[in-house]
Short mmCIF file of the C-alpha atoms (twelve columns), coordinates in Angstrom:
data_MODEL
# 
_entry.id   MODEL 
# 
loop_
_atom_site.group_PDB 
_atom_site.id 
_atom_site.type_symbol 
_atom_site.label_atom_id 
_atom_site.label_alt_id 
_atom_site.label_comp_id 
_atom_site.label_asym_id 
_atom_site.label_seq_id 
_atom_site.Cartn_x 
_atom_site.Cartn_y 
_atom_site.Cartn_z 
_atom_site.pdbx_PDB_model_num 
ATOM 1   C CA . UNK A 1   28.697 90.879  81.327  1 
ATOM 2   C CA . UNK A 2   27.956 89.089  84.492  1 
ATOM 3   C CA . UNK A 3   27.506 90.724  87.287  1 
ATOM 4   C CA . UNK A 4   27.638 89.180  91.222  1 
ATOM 5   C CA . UNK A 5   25.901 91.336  94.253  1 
ATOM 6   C CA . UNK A 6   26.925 90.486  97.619  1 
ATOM 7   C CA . UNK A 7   26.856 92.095  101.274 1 
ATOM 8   C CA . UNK A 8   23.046 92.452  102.284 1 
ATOM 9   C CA . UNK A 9   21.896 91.482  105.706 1 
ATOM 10  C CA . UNK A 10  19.443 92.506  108.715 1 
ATOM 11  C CA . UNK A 11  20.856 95.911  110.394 1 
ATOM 12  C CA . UNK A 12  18.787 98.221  113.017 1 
ATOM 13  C CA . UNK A 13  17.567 101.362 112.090 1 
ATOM 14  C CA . UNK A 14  20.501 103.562 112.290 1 
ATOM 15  C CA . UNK A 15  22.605 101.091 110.796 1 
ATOM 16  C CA . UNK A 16  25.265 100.911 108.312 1 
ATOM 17  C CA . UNK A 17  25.535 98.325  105.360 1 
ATOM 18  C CA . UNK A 18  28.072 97.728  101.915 1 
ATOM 19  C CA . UNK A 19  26.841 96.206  99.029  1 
ATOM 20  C CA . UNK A 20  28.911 95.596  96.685  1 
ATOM 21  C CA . UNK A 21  28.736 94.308  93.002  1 
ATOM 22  C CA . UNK A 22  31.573 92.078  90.887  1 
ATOM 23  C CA . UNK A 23  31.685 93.093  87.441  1 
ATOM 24  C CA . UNK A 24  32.834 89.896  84.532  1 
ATOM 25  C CA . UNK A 25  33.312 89.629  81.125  1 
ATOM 26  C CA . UNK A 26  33.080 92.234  78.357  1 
ATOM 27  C CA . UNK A 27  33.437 94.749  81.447  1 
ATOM 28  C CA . UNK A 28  34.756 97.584  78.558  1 
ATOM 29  C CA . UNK A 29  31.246 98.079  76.865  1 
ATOM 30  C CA . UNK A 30  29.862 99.014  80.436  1 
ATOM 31  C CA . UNK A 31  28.451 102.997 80.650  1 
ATOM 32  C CA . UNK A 32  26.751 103.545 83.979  1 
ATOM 33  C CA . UNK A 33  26.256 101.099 86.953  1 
ATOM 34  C CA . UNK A 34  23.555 101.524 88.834  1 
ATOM 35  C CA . UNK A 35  21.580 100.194 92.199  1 
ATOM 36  C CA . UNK A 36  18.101 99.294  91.973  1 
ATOM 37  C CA . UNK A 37  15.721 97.924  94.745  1 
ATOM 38  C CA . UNK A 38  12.277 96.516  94.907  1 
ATOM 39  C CA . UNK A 39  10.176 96.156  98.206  1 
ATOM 40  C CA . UNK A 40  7.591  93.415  98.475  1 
ATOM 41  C CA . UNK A 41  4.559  94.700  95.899  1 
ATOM 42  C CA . UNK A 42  6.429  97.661  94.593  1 
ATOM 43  C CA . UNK A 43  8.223  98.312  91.318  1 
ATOM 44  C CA . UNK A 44  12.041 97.542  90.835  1 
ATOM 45  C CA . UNK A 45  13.465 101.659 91.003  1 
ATOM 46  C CA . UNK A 46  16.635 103.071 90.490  1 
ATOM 47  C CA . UNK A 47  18.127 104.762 93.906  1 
ATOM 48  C CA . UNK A 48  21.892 105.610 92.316  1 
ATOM 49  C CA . UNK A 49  24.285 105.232 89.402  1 
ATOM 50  C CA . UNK A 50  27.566 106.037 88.664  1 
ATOM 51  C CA . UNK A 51  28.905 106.550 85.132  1 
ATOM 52  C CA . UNK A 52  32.640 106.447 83.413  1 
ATOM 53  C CA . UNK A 53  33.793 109.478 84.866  1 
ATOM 54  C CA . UNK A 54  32.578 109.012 88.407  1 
ATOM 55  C CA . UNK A 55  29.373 111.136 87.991  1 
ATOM 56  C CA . UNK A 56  26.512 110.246 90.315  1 
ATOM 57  C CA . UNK A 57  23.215 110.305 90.561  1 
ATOM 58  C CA . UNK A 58  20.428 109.403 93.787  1 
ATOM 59  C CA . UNK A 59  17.313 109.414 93.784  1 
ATOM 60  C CA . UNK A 60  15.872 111.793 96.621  1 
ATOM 61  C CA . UNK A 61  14.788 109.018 98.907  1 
ATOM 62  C CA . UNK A 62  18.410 107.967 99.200  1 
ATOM 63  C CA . UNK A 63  20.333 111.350 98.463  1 
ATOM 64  C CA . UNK A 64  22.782 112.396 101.558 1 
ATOM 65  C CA . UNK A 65  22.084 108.681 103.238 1 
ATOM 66  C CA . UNK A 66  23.688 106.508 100.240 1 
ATOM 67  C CA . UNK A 67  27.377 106.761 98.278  1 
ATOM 68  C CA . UNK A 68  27.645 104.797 94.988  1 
ATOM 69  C CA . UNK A 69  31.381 104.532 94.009  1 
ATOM 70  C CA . UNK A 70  33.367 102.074 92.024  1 
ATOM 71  C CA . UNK A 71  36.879 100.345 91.633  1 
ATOM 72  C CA . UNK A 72  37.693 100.169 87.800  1 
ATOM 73  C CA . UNK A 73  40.736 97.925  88.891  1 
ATOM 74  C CA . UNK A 74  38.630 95.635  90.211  1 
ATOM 75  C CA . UNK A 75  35.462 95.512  88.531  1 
ATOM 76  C CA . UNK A 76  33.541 96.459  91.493  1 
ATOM 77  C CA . UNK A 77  30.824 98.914  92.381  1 
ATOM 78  C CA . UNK A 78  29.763 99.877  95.887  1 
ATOM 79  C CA . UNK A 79  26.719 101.200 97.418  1 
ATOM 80  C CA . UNK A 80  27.597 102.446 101.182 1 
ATOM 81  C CA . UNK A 81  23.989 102.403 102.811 1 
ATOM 82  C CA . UNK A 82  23.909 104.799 106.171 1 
ATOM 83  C CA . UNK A 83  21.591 106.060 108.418 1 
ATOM 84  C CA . UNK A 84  19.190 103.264 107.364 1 
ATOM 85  C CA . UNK A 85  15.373 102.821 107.912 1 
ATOM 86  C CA . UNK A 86  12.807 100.592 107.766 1 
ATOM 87  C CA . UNK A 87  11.542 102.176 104.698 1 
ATOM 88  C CA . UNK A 88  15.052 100.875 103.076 1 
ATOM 89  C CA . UNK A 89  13.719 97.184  103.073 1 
ATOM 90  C CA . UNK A 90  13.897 95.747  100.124 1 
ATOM 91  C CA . UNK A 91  15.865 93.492  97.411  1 
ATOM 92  C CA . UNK A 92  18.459 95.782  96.139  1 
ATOM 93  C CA . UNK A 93  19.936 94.790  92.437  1 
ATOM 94  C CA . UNK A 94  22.795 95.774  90.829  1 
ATOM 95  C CA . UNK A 95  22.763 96.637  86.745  1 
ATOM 96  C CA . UNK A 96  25.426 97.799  84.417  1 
ATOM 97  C CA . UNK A 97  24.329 99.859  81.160  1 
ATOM 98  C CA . UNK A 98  25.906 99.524  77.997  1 
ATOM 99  C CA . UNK A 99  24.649 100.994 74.895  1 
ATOM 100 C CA . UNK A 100 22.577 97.891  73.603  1 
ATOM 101 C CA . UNK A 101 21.476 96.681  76.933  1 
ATOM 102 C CA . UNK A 102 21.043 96.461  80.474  1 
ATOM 103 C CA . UNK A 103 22.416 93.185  82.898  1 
ATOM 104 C CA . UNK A 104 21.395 92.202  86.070  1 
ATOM 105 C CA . UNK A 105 22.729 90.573  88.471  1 
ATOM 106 C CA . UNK A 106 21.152 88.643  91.327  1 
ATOM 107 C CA . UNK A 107 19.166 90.499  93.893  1 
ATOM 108 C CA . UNK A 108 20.747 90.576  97.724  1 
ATOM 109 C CA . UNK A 109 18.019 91.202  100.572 1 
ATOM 110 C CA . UNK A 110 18.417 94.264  102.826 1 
ATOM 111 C CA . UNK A 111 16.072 94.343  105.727 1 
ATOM 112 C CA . UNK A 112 15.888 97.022  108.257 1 
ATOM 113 C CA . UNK A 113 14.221 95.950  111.795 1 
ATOM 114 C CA . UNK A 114 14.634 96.017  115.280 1 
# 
């Protein structure tokens, strides 16, 4: 599985932003899909997921701010970033769980500044 992150950028507090993440290959074997993000000297985290059947999960710091969804059709899963703050700074990651591993994909940079 391969997996391409795109849409990051340099938005104002307040802001809006869409990341999104293209899904390749063996695209079947794929569980959940999930968002991380790491700011500068902090660990990599998970902030949402989204499994087979749509379920979601956020962690607290991003709950009511942040909607994970995905397009089976097109291999793609979103992460629709509102309401954002400085705090939200960070290299964000996309990953796809199957059962015998995790993927990554590239990380896209997400700054939040005036």
């Amino acid at each position: 599985v391969q997996l391409q992150a795109s849409g990051g950028g340099l938005v104002q507090p307040g802001g809006s932003l869409r990341l999104s993440c293209a899904a390749s290959g063996n695209t079947v074997t794929i569980i959940y899909m999930r968002w991380y993000r790491q700011a500068p000297g902090k660990e990599r985290d998970m902030i949402a997921q989204i499994d087979t059947h749509g379920t979601t999960f956020y962690d607290n710091s991003v709950k009511g701010r942040f909607t994970i969804s995905r397009d089976s059709a097109k291999h793609t899963t979103y992460l629709e970033m509102n309401s954002l703050k400085p705090e939200d700074t960070a290299v964000y990651y996309c990953a796809a769980r199957s059962r015998e591993r995790n993927y990554w994909g590239q990380g896209t940079q997400v700054t939040v500044s005036s």
